[in-house]
C-alpha positions in Angstrom: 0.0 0.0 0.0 1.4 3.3 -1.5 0.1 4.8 2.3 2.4 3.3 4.2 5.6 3.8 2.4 6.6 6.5 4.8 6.3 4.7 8.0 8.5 2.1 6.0 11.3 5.0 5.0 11.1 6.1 8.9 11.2 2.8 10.2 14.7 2.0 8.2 15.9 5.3 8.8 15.2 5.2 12.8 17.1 1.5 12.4 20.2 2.6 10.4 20.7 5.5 12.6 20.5 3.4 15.9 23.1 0.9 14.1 25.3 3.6 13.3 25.3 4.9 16.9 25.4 1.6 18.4 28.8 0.7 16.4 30.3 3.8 17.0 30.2 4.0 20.4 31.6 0.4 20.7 34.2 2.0 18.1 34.7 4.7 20.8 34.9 2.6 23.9 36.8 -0.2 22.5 39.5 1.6 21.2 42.7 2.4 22.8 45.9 4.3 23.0 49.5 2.7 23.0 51.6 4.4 26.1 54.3 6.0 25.0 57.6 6.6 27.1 58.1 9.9 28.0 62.1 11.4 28.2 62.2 10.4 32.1 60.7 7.1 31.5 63.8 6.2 28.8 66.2 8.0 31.3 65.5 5.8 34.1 65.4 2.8 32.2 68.5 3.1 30.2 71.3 1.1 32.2 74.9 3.1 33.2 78.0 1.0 33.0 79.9 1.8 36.0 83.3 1.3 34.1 82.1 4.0 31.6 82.4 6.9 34.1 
């Protein structure tokens, strides 16, 4: 029924757009940074050679 075509286009656009949130906040929550060493982190765990000094 040519009546009912909108509540069709609503329904699949109310669907899509709660998939597209759904992924993107498991995007958002899932992803995570690498720590990078900072200068005093690669100071302190460099090793000195005592016979060096």
């Amino acid at each position: 029924m040519p009546q009912m075509a909108p509540l069709n286009w609503l329904t699949l656009l109310f669907f899509f757009i709660m998939i597209f949130i759904i992924l993107n906040s498991f995007n958002y929550y899932t992803f995570t940074y690498q720590k990078k060493m900072g200068f005093l982190d690669q100071k302190a765990s460099t090793k000195i050679n005592w016979k060096c000094l």
